[in-house]
NUZA-816716 format. One record per residue: x, y, z of N, C-alpha, C in turn. Coordinates in steps of 0.1 Angstrom, whole numbers, plus 5000, padded with zeros to 4 digits. Layout:
XYZXYZXYZ
...
//
This chain:
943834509538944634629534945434679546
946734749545947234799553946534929555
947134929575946835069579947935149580
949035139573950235259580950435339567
950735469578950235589567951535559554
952435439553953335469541953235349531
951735349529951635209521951335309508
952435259496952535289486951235379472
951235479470950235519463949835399453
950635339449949935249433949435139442
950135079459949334949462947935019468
947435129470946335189479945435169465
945835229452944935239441944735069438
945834979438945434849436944334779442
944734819457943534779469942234859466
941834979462940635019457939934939446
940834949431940634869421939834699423
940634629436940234509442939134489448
938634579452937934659462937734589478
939434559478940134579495939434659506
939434809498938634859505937935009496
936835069501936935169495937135279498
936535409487937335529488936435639498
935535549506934935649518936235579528
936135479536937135429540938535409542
938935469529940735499530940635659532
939535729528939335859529939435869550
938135799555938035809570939635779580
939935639574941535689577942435789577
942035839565943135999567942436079575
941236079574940936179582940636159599
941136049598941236009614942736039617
943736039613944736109612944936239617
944036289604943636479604943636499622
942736399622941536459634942936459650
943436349649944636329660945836409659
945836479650947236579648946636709641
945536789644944936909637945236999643
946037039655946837129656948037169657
947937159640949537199632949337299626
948037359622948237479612948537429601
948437329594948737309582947837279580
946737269572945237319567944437439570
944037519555943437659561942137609560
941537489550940137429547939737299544
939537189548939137049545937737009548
937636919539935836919534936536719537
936836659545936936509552935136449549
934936559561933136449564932636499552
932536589549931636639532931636519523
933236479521933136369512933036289511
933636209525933036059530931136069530
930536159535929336179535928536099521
929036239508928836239499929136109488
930036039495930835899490929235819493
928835829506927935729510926435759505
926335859499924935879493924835829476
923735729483923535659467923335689455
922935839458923135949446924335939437
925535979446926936019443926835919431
927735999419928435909409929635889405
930035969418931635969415932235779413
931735749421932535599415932035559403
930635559400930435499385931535589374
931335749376932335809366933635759365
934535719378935935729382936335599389
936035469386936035339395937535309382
938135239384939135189374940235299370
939635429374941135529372942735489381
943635539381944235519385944735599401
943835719399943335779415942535779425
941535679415940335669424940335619437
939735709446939535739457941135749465
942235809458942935879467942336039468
943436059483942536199488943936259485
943836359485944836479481944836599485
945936649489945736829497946436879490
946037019489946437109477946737249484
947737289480948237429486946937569484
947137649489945837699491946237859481
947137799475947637919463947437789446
946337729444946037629438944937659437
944637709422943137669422941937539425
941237519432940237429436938837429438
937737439425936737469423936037369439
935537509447934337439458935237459467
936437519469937137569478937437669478
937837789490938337929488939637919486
940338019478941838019473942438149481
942838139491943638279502944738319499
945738209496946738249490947438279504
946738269519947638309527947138429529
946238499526946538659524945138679528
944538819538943438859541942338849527
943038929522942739029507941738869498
942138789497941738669490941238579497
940538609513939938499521938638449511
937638569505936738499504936938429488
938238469479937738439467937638259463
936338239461936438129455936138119437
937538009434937938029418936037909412
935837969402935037859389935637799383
936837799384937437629379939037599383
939137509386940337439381941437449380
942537479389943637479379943937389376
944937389360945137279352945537119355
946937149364946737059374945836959383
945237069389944037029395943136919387
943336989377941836929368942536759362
943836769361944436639354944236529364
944436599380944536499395942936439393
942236519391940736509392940136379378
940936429368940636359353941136209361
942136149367942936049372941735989385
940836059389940235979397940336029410
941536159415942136169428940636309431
940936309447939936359452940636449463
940436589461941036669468939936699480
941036729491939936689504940536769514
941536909514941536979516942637109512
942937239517943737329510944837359525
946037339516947237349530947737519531
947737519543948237679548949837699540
950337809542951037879537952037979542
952838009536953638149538952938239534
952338339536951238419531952538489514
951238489505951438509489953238419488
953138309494954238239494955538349495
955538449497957038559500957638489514
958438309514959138319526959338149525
959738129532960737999536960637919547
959538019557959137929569957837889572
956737929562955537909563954837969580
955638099583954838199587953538219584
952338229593951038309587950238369596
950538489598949738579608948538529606
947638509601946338509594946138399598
946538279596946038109597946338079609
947638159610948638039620949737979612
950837989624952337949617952337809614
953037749604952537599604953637569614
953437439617954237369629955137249625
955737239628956837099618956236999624
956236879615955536749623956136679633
957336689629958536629638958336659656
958436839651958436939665957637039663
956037029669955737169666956037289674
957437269676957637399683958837479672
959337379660959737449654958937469639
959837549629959137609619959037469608
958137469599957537339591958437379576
959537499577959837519558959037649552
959437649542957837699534958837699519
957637769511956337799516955037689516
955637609511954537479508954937419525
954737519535954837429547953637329552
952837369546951437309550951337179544
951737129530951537019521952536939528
953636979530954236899538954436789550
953636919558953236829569951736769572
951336809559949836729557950536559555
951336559544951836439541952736349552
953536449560954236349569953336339582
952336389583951536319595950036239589
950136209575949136119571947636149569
947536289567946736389562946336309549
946936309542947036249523948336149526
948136089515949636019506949836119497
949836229491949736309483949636449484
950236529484950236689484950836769471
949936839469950536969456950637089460
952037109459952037259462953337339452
954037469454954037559444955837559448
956837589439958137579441959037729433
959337799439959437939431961437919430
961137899448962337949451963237839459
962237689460962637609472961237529478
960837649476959337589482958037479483
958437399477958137239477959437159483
960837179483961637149487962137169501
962237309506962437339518961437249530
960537259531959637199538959237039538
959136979530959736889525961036809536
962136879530963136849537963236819551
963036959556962336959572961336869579
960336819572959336739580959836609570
960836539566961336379563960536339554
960236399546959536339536960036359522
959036349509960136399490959336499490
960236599484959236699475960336679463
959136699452959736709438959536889428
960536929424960036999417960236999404
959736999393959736959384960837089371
961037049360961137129349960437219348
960637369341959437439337958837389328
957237429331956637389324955937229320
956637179326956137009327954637009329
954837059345953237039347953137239346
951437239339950637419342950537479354
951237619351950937699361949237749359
948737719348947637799350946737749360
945637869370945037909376946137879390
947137939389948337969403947938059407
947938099419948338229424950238259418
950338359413951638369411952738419419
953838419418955138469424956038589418
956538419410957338459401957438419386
956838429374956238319365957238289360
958638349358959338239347960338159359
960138119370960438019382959537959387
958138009385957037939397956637769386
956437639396955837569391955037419400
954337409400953537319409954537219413
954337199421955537049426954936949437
955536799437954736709444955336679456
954636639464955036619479954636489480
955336389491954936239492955836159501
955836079504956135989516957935919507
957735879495958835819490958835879474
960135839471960135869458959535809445
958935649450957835589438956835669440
956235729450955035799450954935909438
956235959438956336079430956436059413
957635939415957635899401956235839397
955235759405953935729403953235819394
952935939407952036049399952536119387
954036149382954836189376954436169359
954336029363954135949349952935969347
951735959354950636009357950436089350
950336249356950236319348950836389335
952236289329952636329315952736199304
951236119312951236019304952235909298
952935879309953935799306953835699313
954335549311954435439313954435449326
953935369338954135359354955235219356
955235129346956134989353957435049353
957735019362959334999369960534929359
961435019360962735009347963034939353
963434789346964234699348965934669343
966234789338967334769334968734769343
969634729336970534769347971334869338
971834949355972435109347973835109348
974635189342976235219349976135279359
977335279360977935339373977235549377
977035529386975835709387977435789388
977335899383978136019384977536139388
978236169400977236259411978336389411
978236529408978636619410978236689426
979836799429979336819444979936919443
979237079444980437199444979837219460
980937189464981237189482981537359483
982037409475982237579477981137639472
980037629468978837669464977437619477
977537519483976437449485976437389500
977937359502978437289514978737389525
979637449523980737599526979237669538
979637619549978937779560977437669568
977137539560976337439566976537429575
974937419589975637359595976337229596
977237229608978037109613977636959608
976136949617975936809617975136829606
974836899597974336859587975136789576
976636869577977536849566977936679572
977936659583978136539586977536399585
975936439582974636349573975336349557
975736449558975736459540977136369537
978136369543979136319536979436129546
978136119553978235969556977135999545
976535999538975535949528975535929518
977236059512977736009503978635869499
979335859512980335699512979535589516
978535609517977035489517976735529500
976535599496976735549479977635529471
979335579474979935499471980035399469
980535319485980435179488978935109478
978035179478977035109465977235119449
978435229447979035179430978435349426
977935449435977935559428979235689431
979535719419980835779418980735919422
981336029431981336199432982136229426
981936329423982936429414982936589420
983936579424984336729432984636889420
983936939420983937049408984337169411
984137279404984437409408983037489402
982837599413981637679414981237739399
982037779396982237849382981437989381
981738069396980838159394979538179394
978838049398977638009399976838119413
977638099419976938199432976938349430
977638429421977938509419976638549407
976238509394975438449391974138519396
974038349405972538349410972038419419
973138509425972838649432971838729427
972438769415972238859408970438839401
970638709394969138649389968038659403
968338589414967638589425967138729427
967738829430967038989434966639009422
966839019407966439119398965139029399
965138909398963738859390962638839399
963338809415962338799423961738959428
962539039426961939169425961039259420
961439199404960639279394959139189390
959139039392958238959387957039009394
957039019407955938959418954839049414
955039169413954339279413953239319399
953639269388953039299376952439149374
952839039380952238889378951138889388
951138939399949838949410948839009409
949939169403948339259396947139199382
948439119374947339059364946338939366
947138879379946438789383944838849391
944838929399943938969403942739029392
943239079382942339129376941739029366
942238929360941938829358940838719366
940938719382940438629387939538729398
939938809403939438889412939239029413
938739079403939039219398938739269408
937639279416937439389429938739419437
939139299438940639359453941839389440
942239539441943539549434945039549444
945939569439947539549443947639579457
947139729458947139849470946239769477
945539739473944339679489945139599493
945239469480945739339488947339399498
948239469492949339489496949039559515
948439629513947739669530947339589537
946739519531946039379542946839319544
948439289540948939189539949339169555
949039069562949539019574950539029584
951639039574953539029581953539119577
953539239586954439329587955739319581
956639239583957939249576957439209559
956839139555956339109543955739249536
955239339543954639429535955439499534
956639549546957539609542958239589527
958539459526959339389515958539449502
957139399500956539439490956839569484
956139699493956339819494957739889490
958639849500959839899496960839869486
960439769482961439659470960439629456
958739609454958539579445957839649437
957139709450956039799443956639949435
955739979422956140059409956740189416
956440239431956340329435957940329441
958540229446959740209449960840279446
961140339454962940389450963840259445
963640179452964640039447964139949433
962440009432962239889422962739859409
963139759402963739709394963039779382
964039819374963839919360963339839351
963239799337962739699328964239669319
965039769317966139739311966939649322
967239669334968039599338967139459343
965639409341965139269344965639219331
965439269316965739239307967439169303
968139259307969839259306969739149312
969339119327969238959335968538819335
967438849326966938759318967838709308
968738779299968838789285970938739288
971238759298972238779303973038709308
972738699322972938679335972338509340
971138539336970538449336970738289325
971038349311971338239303972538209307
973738299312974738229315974438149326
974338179336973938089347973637949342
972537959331971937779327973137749319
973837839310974837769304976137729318
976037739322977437719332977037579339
975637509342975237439347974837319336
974937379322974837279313976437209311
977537329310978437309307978637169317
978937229334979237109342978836989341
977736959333977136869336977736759322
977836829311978336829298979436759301
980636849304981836829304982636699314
981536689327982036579336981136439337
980136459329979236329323978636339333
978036409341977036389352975836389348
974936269363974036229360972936349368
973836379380973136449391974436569395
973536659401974636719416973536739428
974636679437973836659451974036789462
973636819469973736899481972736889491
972836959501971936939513970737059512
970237019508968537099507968337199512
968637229526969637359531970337349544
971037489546971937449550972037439567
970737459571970437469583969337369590
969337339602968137319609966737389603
965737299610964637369615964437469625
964037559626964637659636962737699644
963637739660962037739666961137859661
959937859657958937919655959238059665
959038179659958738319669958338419663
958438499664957638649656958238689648
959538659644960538669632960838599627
959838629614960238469599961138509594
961938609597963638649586964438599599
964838489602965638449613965638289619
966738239618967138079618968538109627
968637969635969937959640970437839630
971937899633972537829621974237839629
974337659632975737679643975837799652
974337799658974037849673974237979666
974638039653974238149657973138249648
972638339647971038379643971738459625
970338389619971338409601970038479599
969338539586968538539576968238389574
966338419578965938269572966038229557
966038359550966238319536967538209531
968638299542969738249539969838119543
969538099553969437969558968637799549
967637839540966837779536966537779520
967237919519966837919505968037929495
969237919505970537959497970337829484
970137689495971137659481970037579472
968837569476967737539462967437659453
968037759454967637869449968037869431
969637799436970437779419969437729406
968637549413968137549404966937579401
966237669413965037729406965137839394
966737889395967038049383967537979372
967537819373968537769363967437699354
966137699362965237589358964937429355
966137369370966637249367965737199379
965437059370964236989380965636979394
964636969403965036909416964136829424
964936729434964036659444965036649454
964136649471964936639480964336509487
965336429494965136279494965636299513
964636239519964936239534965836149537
967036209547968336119552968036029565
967836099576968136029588967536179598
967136119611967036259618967836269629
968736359629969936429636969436489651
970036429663969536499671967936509680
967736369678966236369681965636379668
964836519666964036529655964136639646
965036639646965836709632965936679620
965536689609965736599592966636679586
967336609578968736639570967636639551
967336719545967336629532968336659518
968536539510969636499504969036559486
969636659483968836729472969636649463
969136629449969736609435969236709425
970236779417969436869407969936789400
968836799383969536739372969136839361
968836809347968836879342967336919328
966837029326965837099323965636999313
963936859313963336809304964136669308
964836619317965436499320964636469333
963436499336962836449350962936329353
962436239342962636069345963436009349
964936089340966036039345966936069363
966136219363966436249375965736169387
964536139383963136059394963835909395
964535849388965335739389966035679395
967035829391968635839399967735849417
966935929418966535949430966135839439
965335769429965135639437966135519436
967035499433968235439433968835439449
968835629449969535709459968335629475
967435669468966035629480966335469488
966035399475966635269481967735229489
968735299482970135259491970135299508
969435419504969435479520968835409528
967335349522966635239532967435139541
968435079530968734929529970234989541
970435089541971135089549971435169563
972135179569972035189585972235299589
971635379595971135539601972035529610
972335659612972935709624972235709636
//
């Protein structure tokens, strides 16, 4: 069996199946990994020896129950805003260190039904409010690349669990970017899927009609692997041949204010798919920024606050809104809370105007991105996942250099995956090349709401090409 951490999820399940090797043994691997790169701050909890232990006691029936699945004995890390029965769920947050959930989230429980074995919980942006996976509380996560700069967020932890060979596999949570952001930054895929595809139930919440689990992994078979996986669809590889790809680009929406050498990755990567037979199409914004302004503050405003309280009382009735909101860690985060969401707020969002933007603002927005896609036969629209570097780690998570000079991290990271999390369009971001030493560029495709397959496709099309051809 191979030892390098990017041997394909389906050939690692084959090699178990064969029994190449087993699932104490591909487990000790990762966690010999863990063990040589564990100070990253990206794990708040891992149970490694527990389970190799428990693997080796003749008791265990985990292999008799789970030998022949299709996960058996992969390991898996799970964002620590994820329910995970026999682990604590923090969320990032003081208020939630000790709660441990009695079951499952849904997710969870499908990874588990598959044979996969979760083996530890990845740190966070505390109650995921952020983009750099800040956490007073854990520790800031650290990029794999450079731990001296910031890892993304808020799934910063699953990320760099995955790109330093922690798992082949990470799950974590996508509101606003946040399987994507991070992702991007440490050179690896994050997927986020359609609403609804995979359950939010037993999430810590955000934002509920944007929040939705999303996958993290080394390539994009991995993802389309698990994909199929959990919505019961076929795993063999489409052998057909396709036409020519039609790639939308609104360069004034997505491009416009990037940095430099980022825009510079992006448009050699485009004439590297050219030259392979895939076609761009240069469009117009259509008011799209304008838009998703508007959806982004009303809903991320008004959501957080009535989705957290119910969640608590559902899962943790003792700690309510006000405790957890005081404990909360970042200072600049509580501010945010406090002043913008909570019922008490001068600014908080009224019910008539979430509704008008729901009902509104918001459908126009999906219709505007249905239209483009309608009207110019597009398969995809591409852009650069954001528009900035990784930026060095410091006491201010609202702050990124961006062409040397200091922006809003939001802005920086969350401008432009933001569209399709208000639009609800799957997305995946696909690692380019690294700029500058150790820098990562990643190459987003959105497509569109219930077309994941076709998007996971197009992506690996996109994946391959980039292999086969020559980096800067």
């Amino acid at each position: 069996m191979s030892t390098k951490n990017n041997v394909p999820i389906e050939v690692l399940s084959s090699d178990l199946y064969k029994g190449l090797t087993t699932p104490e043994a591909l487990i000790s691997r990762y966690y010999s990994n863990y063990l040589s790169n564990c100070n990253y701050d990206a794990l708040i909890s891992e149970k490694y020896k527990n389970i190799i232990d428990n693997l080796n006691n003749p008791h265990c029936d985990y292999k008799e129950r789970n030998f022949g699945k299709p996960l058996y004995g992969i390991p898996i890390i799970v964002k620590d805003n994820i329910h995970v029965k026999g682990f604590y769920n923090t969320a990032g947050t003081a208020s939630l260190n000790d709660f441990s959930p009695f079951e499952d989230a849904k997710i969870v429980e499908a990874i588990k039904s598959l044979g996969g074995i979760v083996i530890g919980k990845s740190n966070m942006h505390e109650l995921s409010l952020g983009a750099t996976s800040h956490n007073f509380l854990f520790g800031h996560v650290k990029n794999s690349s450079d731990p001296s700069l910031i890892a993304g967020g808020s799934s910063g932890g699953s990320a760099v669990a995955v790109a330093l060979g922690y798992s082949p596999l990470a799950i974590g949570t996508d509101t606003a970017g946040s399987v994507r952001i991070p992702a991007a930054l440490n050179g690896i895929v994050g997927f986020r899927p359609s609403i609804n595809r995979y359950s939010t139930h037993g999430i810590t919440p955000v934002s509920p009609s944007r929040d939705v689990p999303g996958l993290l992994a080394r390539t994009v078979k991995d993802i389309k692997f698990i994909d199929s996986l959990l919505c019961g669809l076929p795993t063999e590889i489409e052998s057909k041949k396709r036409p020519a790809r039609r790639i939308g680009l609104l360069k004034e929406l997505f491009f416009t204010g990037a940095d430099n050498n980022i825009l510079s990755v992006m448009e050699e990567r485009i004439e590297i798919l050219k030259y392979n037979g895939f076609e761009f199409i240069e469009l117009e914004s259509l008011e799209i920024q304008s838009l998703n302004d508007i959806v982004s503050t009303v809903i991320g405003f008004y959501e957080f606050w009535p989705a957290l309280e119910n969640y608590l009382k559902t899962y943790v009735p003792e700690i309510d809104m006000e405790t957890l909101v005081n404990n909360i860690s970042s200072s600049y985060l509580k501010e945010l809370v406090v002043n913008f969401m909570s019922p008490k707020s001068d600014y908080r969002i009224d019910d008539a105007t979430y509704m008008n933007t729901i009902n509104i603002e918001r459908r126009d927005l999906i219709k505007r991105f249905d239209s483009l896609f309608a009207d110019n036969n597009l398969d995809a629209i591409a852009l650069p996942t954001t528009v900035a570097f990784a930026t060095k780690i410091n006491a201010n998570e609202d702050s990124a250099l961006l062409n040397n000079e200091l922006v809003s991290s939001n802005y920086a990271y969350l401008k432009n995956t933001l569209p399709a999390s208000n639009a609800g369009l799957p997305a995946i971001t696909i690692p380019t090349s690294r700029v500058k030493g150790n820098l990562h560029v990643g190459f987003e495709l959105n497509g569109l709401p219930g077309r994941d397959r076709e998007l996971l496709s197009l992506a690996e099309e996109v994946e391959r090409v980039f292999s086969n051809s020559t980096t800067p």
